[in-house]
N, C-alpha and C positions, 0 to 999 in steps of 0.2 A: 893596352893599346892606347896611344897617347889620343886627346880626343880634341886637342885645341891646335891653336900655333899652324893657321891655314894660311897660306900665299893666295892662295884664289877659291874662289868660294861661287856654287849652283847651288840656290832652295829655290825648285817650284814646286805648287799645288796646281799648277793649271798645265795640263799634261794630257794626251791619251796615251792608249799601246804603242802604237805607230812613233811617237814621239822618242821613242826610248830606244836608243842604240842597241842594247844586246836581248837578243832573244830569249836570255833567261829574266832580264826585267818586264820584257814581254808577256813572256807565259806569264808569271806571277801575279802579274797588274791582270790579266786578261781571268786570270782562276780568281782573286778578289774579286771583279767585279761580278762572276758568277753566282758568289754567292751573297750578293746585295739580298737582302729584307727590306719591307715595307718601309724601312726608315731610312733607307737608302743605304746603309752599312750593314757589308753580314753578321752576322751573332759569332759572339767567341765561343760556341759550344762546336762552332765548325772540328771533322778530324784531319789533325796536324800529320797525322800518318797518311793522310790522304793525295798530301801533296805530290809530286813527282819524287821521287828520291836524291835526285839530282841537286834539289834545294836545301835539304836538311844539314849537309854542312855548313850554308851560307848563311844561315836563319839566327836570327835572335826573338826570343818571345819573352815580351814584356808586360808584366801584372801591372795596371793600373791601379792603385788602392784608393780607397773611397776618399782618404785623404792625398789626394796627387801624388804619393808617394809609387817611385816606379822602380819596381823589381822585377829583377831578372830573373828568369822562374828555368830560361833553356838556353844555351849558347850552342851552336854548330861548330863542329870541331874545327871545320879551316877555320872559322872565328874566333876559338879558341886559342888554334895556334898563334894566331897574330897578336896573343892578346899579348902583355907585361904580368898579368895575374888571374889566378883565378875571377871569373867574375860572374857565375851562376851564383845565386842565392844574394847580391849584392842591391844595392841601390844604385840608380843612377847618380842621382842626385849626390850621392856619397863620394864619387869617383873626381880625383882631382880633373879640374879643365874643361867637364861638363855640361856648364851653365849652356853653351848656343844649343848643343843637343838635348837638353829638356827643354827651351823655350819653342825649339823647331817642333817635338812630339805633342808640347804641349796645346799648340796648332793645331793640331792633327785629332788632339781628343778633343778639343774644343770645336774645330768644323763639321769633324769627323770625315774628313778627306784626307787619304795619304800625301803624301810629296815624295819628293826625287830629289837628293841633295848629289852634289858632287863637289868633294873638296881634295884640297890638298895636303897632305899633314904631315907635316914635320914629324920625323922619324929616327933620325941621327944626324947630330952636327952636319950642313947645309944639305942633308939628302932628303928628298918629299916623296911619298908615296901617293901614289891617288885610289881615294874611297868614295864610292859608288853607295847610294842606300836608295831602297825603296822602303816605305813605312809605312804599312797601311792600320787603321785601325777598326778594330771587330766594337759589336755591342753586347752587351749583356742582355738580353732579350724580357724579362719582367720590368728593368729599369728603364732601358732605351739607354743607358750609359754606356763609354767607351771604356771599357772593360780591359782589355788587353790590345795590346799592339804587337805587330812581326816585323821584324823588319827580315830583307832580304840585303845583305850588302857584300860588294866586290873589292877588295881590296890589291891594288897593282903596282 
C-alpha cells in the first residue's frame, strides 16, 4: 500500500465524534473513549474481539516497542487487500515512503491522543485514491506507556 506521494493532506488531534463523517469513525472514536483509564488512555490489554465485527477488517494493530520501533502484530483483510505486500509481522519504519506516518503515530504515543488524517495517495500513474485513518493509542497499564496503537482506516 503505497504510503507517500499525497496531493492533499488532513492530520488532526483536535476532533470529537460528531466531527467525523462516517459513522464507523464514529463508533470507534466513541468505543476508545469508553475505555479511557485514569490516565486518560485506555490500556492495550483492552479485547480486540470485542470490538464490533464490522471493524476487524479495517483495523491495523500496532506494537509500540520500548525502543519506538513499530510493528505490525494484525492487519484487517480489506487492509490487506489494498496492500502491495504482505505487511503483518513487519515494521513500519521499514516500509518504503513511511517517514510522515511514523512522525504522525509518533504524536500520538507521545500526546497519547488519536488523530484523524485524511489524505490522498497516489496509486497509479495520475490516479489518487483517498485514505481515511483513525489512530488511537492504548497504554500499557504497570508503565503508563503507549503500548500499542489501532488504527481503523478507509480506503476509497
Amino acid at each position: 500500500m503505497p504510503l507517500a506521494a499525497t496531493k492533499e493532506d488532513r492530520f488532526t488531534q483536535d476532533f470529537d465524534a460528531e466531527d467525523l463523517e462516517d459513522a464507523r469513525f464514529r463508533a470507534f472514536f466513541s468505543h476508545w473513549e469508553s475505555l479511557k483509564t485514569d490516565v486518560g488512555v485506555p490500556a492495550s490489554s483492552f479485547d480486540l474481539l470485542a470490538l464490533p465485527p464490522a471493524f476487524l477488517p479495517l483495523i491495523t494493530v500496532i506494537d509500540v516497542q520500548p525502543d519506538g520501533g513499530l510493528h505490525i502484530r494484525l492487519i484487517g483483510t480489506e487492509m490487506a487487500d489494498q496492500a502491495i505486500s504482505e505487511l503483518t509481522g513487519k515494521f513500519i519504519q521499514d516500509l518504503a515512503g513511511s517517514e510522515e506516518v511514523v512522525k504522525r503515530i509518533q504524536v500520538a504515543i507521545a500526546t497519547g491522543h488519536p488523530y484523524f488524517s485524511d489524505v490522498q495517495l497516489s496509486w497509479a500513474r495520475n490516479k489518487w485514491r483517498r485514505s481515511q485513518s483513525l489512530v488511537c493509542p492504548f497504554v500499557d497499564a504497570p508503565s503508563r506507556r503507549v503500548s500499542l496503537i489501532v488504527a481503523l482506516s478507509l480506503i476509497r
